[in-house]
KOLLUMMAR-849038 format. One line per 8 residues: number of its first residue (from 1); their letters; for each residue z negated, y, x negated of N, C-alpha, C. Coordinates in steps of 0.001 Angstrom, whole numbers, m for minus. Example, Ala and Ser with C-alpha at 12.3 -4.5 7.8 and 13.67 -1.06 7.14 Angstrom:
2
1) as) m7800,m5690,m13190,m7800,m4500,m12300,m7800,m3300,m13200; m7080,m2250,m12850,m7140,m1060,m13670,m7870,30,m12900
//
This chain:
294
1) xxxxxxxx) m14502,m10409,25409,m13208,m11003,25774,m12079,m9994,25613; m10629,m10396,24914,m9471,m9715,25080,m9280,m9002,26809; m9329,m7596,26411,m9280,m6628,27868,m7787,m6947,28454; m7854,m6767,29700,m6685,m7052,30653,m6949,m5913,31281; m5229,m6253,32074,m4478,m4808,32195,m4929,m5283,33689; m5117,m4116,34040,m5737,m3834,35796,m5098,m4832,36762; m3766,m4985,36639,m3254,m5747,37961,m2579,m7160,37267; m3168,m7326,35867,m2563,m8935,35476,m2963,m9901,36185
9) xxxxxxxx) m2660,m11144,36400,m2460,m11931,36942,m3209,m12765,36023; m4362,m13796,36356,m4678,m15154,35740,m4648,m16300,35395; m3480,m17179,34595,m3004,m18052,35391,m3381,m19452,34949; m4030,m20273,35979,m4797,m21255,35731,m4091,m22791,35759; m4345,m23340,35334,m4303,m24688,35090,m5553,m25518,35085; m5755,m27064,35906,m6721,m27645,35998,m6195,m28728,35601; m6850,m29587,34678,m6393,m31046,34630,m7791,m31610,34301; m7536,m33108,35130,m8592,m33949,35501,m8763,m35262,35080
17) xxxxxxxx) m9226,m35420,34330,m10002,m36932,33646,m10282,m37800,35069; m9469,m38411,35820,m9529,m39335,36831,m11001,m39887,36876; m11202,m41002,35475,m12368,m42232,36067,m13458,m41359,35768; m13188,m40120,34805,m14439,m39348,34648,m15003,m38860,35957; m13977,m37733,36714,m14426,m37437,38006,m14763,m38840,39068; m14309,m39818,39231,m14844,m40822,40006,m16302,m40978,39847; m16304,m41154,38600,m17923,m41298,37829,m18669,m40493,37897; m18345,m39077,38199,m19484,m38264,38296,m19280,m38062,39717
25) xxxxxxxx) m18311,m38107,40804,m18421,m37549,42217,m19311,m39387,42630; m19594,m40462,42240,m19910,m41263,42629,m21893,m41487,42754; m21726,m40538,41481,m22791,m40191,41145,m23639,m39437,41994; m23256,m38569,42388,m23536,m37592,43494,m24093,m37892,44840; m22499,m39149,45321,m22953,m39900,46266,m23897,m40723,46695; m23684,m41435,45541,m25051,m42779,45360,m26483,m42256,45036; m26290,m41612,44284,m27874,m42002,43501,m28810,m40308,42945; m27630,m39463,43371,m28351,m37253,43371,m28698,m37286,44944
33) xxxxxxxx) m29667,m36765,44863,m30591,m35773,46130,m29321,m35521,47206; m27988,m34836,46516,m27101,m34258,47214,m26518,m35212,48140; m26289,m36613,47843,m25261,m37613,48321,m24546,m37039,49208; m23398,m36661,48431,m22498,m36214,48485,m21325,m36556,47809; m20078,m36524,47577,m19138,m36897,46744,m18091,m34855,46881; m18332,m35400,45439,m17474,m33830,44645,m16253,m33054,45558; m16443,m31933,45833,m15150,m31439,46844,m14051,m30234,45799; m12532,m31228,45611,m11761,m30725,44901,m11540,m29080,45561
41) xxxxxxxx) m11853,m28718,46907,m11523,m27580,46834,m12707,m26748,46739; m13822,m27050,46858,m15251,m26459,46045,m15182,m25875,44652; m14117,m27190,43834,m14264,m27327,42565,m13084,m25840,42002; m12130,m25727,42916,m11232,m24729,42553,m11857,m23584,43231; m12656,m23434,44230,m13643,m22049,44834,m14182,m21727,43147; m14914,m22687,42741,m16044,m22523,41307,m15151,m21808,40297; m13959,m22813,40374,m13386,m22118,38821,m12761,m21088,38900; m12556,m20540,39907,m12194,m18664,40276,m12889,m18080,39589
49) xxxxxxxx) m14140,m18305,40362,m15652,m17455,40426,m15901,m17214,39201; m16026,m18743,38154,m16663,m18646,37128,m15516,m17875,35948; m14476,m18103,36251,m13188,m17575,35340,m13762,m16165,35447; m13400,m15599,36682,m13601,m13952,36907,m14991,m13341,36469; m16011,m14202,36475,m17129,m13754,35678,m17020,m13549,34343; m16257,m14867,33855,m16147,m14787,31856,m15651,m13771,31904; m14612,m13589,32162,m13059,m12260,32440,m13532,m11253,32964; m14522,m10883,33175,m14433,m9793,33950,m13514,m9080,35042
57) xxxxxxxx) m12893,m10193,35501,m11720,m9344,36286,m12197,m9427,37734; m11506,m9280,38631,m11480,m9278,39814,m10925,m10807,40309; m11962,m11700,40965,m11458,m12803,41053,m10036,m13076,41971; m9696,m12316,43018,m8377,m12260,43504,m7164,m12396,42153; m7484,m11874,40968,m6622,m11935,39821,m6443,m13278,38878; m7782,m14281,39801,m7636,m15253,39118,m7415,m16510,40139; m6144,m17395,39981,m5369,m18015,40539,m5050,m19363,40052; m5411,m20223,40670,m4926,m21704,39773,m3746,m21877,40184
65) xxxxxxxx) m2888,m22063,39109,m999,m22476,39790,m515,m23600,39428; m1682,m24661,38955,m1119,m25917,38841,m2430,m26759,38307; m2752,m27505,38898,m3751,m29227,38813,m3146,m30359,38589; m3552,m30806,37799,m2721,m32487,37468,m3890,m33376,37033; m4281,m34127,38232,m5159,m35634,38011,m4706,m37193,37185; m5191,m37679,35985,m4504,m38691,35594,m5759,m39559,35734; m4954,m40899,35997,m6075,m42213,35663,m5106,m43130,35652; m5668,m44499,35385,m5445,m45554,35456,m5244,m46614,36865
73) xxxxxxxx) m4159,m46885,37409,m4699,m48047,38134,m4047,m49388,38717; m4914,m50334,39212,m4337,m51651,39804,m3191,m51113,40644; m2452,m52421,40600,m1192,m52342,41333,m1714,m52863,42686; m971,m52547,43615,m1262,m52632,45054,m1799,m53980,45557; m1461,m55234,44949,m1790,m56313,45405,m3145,m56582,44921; m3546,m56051,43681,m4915,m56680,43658,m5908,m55572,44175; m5828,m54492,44850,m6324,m53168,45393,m6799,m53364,46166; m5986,m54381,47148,m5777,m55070,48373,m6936,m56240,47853
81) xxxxxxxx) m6861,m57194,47319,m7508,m58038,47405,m9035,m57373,46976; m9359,m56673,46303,m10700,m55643,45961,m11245,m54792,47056; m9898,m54351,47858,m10815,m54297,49304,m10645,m52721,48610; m10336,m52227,47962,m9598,m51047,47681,m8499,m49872,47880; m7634,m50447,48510,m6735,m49911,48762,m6668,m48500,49438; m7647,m49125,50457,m7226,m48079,51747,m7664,m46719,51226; m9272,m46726,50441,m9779,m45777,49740,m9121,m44766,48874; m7879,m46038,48377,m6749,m45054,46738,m6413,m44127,48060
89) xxxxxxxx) m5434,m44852,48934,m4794,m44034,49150,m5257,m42646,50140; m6655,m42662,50869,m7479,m41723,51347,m7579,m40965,50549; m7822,m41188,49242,m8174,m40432,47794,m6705,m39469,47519; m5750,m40000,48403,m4597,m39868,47232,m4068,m38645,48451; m4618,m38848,49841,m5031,m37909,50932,m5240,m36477,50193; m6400,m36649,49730,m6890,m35194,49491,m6688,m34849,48605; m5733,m35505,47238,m5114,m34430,46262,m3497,m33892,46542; m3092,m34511,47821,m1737,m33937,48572,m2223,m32739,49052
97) xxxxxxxx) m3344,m32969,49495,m3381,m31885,50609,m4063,m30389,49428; m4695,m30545,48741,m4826,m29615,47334,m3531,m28931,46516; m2654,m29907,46527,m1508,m29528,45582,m1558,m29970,44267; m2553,m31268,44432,m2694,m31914,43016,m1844,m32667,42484; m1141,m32400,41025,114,m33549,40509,m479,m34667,40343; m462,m36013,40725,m952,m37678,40614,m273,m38093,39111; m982,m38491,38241,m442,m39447,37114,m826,m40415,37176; m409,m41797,37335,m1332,m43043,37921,m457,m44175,36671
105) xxxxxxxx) m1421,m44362,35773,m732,m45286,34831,m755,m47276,35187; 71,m47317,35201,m562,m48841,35638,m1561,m49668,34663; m2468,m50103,35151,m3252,m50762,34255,m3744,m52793,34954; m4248,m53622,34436,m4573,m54813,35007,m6370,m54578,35274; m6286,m55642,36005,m8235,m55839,36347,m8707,m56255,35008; m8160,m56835,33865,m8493,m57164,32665,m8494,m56370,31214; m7706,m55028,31899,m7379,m54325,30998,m7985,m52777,31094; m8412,m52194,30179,m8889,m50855,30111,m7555,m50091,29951
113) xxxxxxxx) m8612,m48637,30348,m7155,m47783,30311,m6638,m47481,28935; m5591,m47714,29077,m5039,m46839,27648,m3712,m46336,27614; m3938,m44859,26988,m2819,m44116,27090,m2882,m43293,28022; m3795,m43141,28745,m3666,m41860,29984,m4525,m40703,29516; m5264,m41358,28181,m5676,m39615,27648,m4464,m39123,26703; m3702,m40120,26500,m2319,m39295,25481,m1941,m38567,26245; m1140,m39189,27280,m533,m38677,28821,m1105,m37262,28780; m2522,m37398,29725,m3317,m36283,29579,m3501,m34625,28618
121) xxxxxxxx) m3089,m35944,27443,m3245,m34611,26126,m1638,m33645,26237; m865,m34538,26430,443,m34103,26259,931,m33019,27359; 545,m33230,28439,903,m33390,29844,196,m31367,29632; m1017,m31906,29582,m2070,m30010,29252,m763,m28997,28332; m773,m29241,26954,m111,m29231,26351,1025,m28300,26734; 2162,m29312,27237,3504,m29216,27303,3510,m27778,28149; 2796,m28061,29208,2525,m26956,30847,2144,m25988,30305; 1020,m25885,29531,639,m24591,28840,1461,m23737,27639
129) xxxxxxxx) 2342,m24512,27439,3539,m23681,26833,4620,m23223,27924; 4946,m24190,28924,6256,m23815,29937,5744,m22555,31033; 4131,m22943,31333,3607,m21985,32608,3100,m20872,32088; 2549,m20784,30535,1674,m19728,30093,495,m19563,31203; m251,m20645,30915,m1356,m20828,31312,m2643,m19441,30562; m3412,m18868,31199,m4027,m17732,30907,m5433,m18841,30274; m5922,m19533,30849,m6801,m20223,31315,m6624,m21791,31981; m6632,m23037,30726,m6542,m24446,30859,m8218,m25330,31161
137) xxxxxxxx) m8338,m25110,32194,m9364,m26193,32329,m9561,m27587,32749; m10744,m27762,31607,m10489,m29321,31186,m11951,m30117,32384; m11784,m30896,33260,m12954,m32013,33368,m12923,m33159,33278; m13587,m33506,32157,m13771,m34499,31655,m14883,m33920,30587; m15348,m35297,29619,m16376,m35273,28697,m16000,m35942,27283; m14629,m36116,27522,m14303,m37230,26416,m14144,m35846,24718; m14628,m36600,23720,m14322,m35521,22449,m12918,m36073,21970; m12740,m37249,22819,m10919,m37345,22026,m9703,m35996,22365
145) xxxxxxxx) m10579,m35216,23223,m9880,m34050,23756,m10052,m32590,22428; m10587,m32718,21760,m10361,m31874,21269,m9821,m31611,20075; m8481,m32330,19597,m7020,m32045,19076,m6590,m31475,20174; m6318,m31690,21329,m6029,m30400,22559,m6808,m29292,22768; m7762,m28940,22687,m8312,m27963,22789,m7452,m27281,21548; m7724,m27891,20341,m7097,m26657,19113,m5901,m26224,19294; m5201,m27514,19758,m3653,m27090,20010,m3592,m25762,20738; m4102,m25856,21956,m4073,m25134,23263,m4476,m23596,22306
153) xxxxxxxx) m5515,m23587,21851,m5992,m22156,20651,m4739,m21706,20345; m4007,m22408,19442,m2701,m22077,18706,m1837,m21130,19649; m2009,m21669,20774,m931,m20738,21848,m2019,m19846,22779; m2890,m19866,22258,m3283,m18203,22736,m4186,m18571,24229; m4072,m20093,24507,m4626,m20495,26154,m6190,m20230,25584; m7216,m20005,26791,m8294,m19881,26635,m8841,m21341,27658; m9652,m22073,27175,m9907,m23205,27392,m11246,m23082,28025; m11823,m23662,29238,m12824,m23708,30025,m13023,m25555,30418
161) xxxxxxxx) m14436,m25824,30187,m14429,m26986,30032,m15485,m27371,31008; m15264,m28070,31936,m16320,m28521,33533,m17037,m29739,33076; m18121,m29996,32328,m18456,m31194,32404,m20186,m31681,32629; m20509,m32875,32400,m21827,m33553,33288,m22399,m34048,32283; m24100,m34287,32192,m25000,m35193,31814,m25632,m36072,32674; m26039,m36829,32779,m27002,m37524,33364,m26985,m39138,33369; m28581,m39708,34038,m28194,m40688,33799,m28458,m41695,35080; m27327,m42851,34834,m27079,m43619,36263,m28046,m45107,35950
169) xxxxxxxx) m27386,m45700,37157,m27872,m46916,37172,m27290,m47963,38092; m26860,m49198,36984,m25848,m50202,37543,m25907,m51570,36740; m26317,m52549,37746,m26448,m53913,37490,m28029,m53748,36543; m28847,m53459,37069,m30196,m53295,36929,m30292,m52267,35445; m29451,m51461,34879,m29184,m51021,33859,m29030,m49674,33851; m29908,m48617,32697,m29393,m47203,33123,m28122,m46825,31741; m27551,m45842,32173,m26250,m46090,31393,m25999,m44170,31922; m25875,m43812,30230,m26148,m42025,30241,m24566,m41839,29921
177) xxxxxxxx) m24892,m40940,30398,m23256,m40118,30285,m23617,m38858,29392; m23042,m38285,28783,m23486,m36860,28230,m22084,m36564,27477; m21666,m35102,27784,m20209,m34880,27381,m20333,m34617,25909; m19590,m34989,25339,m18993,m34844,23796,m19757,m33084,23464; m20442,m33491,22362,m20630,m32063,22006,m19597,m31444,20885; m18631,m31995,20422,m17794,m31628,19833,m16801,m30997,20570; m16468,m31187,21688,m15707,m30612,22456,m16591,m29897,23201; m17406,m29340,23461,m18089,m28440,24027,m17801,m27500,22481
185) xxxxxxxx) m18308,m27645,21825,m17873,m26572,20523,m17055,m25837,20511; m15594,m26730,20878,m14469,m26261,20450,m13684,m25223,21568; m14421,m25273,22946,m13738,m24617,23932,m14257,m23330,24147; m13571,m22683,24844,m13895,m21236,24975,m14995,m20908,25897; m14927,m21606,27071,m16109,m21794,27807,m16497,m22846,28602; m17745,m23670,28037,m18057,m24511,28163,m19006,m24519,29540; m19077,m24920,30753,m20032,m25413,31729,m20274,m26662,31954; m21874,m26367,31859,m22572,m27852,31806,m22561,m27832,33944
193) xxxxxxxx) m21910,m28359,34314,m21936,m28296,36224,m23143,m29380,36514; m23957,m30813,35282,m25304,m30698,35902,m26238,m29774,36314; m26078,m28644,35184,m27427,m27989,35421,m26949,m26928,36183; m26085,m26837,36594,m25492,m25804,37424,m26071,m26161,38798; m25898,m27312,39025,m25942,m27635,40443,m27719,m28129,40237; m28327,m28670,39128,m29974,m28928,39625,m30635,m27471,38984; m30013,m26416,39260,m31194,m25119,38955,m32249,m25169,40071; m32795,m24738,40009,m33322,m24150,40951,m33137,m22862,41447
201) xxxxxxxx) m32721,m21962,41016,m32722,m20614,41082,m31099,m20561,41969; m30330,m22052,41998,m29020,m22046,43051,m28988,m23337,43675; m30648,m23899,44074,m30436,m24803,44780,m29508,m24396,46218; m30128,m22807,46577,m29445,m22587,48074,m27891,m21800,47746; m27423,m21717,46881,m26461,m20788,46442,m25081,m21725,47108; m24552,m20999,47968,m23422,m21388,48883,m22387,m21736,47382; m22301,m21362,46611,m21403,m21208,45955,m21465,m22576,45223; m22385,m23196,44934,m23087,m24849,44883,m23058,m25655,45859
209) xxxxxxxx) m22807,m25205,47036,m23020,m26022,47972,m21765,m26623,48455; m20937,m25186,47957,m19073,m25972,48620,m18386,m26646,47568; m19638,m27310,46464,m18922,m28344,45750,m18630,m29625,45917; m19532,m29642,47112,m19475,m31223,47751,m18801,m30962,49222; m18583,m32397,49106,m18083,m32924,50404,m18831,m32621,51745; m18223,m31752,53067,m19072,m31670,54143,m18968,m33201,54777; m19905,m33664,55167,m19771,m34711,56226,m19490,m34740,57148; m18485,m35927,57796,m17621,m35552,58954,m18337,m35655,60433
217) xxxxxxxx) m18297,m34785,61272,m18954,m34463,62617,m18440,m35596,63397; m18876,m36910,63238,m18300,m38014,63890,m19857,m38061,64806; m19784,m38325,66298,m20562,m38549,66851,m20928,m39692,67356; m22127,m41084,66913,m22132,m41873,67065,m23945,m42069,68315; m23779,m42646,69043,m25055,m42720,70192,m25944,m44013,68970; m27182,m42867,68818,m28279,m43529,68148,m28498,m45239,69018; m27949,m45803,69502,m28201,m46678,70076,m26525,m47735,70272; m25985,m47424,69398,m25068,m47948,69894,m24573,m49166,69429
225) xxxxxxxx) m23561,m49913,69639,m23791,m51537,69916,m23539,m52398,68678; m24357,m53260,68213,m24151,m54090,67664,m23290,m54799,66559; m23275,m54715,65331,m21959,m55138,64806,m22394,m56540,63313; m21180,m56483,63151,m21335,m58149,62217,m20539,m57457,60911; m21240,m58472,59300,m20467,m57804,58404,m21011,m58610,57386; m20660,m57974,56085,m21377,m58907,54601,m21725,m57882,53518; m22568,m58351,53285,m23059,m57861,52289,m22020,m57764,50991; m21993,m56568,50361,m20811,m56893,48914,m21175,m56257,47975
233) xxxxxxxx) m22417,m55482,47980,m23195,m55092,46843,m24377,m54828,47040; m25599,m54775,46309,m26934,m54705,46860,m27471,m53787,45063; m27891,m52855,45087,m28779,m52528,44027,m29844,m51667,44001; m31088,m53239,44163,m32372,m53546,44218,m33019,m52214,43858; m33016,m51955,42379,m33430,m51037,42064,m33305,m49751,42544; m32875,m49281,43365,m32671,m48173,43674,m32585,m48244,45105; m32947,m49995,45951,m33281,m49757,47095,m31816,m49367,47998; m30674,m49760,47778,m29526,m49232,48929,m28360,m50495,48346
241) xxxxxxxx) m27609,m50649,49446,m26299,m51182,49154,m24662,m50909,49925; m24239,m51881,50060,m23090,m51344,51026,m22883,m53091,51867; m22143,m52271,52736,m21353,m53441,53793,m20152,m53767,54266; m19729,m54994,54235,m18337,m54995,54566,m18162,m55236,56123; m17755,m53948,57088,m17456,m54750,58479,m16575,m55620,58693; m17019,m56781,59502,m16170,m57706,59829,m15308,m57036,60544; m14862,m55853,61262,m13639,m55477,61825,m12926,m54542,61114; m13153,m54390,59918,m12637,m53468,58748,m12876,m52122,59129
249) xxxxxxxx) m12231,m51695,58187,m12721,m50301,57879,m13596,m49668,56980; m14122,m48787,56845,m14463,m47910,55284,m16476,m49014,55337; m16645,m49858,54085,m17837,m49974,53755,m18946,m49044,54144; m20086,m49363,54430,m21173,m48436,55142,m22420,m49123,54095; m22702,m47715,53965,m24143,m47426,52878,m25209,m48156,54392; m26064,m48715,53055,m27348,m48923,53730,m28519,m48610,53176; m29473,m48522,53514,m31251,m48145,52944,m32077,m49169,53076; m32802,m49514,51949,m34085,m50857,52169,m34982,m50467,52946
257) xxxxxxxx) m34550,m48809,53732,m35910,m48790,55264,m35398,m48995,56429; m33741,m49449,56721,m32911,m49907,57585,m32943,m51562,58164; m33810,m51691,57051,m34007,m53589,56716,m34997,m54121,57711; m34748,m55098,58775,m35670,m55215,59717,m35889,m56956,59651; m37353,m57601,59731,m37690,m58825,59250,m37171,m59809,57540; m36391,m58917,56836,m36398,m59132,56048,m36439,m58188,54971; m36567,m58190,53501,m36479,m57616,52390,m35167,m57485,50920; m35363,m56414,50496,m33542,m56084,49743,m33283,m57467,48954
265) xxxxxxxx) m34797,m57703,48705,m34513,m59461,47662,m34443,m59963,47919; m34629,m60471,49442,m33891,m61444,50291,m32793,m61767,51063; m31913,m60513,50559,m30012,m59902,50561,m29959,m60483,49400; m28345,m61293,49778,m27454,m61659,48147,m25959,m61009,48368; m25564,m61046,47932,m23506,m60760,47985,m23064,m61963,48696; m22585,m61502,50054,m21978,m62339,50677,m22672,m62616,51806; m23737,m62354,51939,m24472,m62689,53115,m24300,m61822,54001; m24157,m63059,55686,m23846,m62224,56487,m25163,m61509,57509
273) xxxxxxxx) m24927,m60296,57872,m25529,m59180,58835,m25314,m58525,59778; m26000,m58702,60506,m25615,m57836,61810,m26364,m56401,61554; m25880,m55252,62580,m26372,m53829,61749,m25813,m53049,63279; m26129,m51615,63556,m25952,m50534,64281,m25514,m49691,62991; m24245,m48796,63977,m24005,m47494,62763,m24718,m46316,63477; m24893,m45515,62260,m25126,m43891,63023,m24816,m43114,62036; m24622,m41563,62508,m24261,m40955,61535,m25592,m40057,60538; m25044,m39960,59505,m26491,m39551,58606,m25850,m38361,58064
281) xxxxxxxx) m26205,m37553,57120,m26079,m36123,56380,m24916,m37137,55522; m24943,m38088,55074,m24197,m38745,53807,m22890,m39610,54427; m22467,m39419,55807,m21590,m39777,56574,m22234,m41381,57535; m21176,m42122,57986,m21281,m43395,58718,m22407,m44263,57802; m23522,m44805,58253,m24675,m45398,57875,m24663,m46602,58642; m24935,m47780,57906,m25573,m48786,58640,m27198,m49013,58795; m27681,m49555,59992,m29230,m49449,60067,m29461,m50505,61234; m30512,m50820,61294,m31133,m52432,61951,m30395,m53470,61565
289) xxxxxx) m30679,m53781,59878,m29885,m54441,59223,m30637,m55455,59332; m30245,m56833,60012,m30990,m58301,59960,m29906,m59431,59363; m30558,m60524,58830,m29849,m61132,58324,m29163,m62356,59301; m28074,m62761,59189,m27839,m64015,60142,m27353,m64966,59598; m27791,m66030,60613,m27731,m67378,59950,m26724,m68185,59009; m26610,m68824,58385,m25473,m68917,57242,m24269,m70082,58121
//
């Protein structure tokens, strides 16, 4: 690597592929060992660490001075009717409290995104000429990114690229993700953060561990009372679903060993349940899930 001068400064830039990170912190949650969902300030602990390793520098020298998240999304009324809302804006919680710039393109329930990787491309781009970015890192997996990557070359940025393999499963279907190997080519340093996080050799490595979300110390009495709700997703295959409380509030994961006199194939969408919460490693859980009468 080009040597640096003892007391330079590193200066970082993060920008974030929105539905990509949804898709892989969802991943995490649902259906990895970890269930967990991705922790943006884990994710900026990592890219110190790993910067100051490529660099050889002293990680105090390496500094992110600007994040910018883009995606796509519904306008407030149908967010609301999806039972969404409250989540954006919880979501929209913890990139205030980061110092993350929001790009939120409007898009319809009928319509895919488009134009928020231009946005995206431009947006990297523009900053890395105005901030003199030392170091632009990219997460996401898409290879439409790399006309930005070359660009970014041209001006001297050194490009670090965070991205995932693996494979999920939705509506009885597995469906692989694997990042563009063309853009893994083209960047300066490429991390694969699956295999980062399933080594073995850092299953216990703190430095893996503050990539996820801690779960919140909510204290609930293993016994406590009774509640009513509906079912709004169930997938069989993998044995878990979620619930809608009838007194609102955030959906609660469930387990097909929570299931009492009945079975996951004898849950549909929409059916109503009565259930106890408690708290689990993976946050608020529903459990003594029975079905009630229609």
């Amino acid at each position: 690597m080009p040597s640096q001068h003892d007391n330079a400064l590193l200066r970082i830039g993060v920008f974030i592929d929105g539905t990509y990170f949804s898709h892989v912190s969802n991943y995490y949650l649902y259906e990895h060992e970890r269930r967990s969902r991705l922790s943006i300030t884990g994710l900026y602990a990592y890219i110190r660490d790993e910067i100051a390793r490529q660099e050889n520098v002293d990680r105090r020298l390496c500094q992110i001075v600007d994040a910018h998240y883009f995606r796509g999304r519904l306008n407030a009324k149908v967010s609301q009717e999806q039972d969404s809302l409250y989540r954006e804006r919880q979501w929209d919680d913890v990139l205030i409290r980061e110092g993350v710039t929001m790009h939120f393109l409007p898009v319809t329930k009928d319509s895919k995104e488009k134009g928020i990787d231009v946005w995206f491309a431009l947006e990297a781009f523009e900053l890395a000429i105005y901030k003199r970015f030392n170091v632009s890192v990219l997460i996401t997996g898409d290879g439409d990114f790399v006309p930005l990557v070359r660009k970014l070359n041209t001006l001297g940025t050194r490009v670090m690229l965070l991205a995932w393999d693996f494979d999920s499963m939705r509506d009885g279907k597995v469906y692989t993700t694997r990042a563009s190997q063309s853009l893994i080519n083209e960047v300066t340093y490429s991390v694969m953060m699956s295999d980062e996080i399933d080594s073995r050799s850092r299953k216990n490595d703190p430095v893996i561990g503050t990539l996820f979300v801690k779960p919140k110390e909510v204290v609930v009495p293993a016994g406590g009372p009774e509640q009513s709700g509906t079912i709004i997703s169930i997938i069989s295959e993998r044995g878990y679903g979620f619930i809608r409380p009838a007194e609102g509030g955030d959906n609660l994961f469930f387990h097909v060993t929570s299931l009492i006199d009945c079975t996951i194939d004898e849950l549909e969408q929409g059916a109503r349940v009565s259930y106890r919460v408690i708290q689990s490693e993976r946050g608020l859980n529903a459990v003594d899930i029975r079905l009630m009468p229609s």
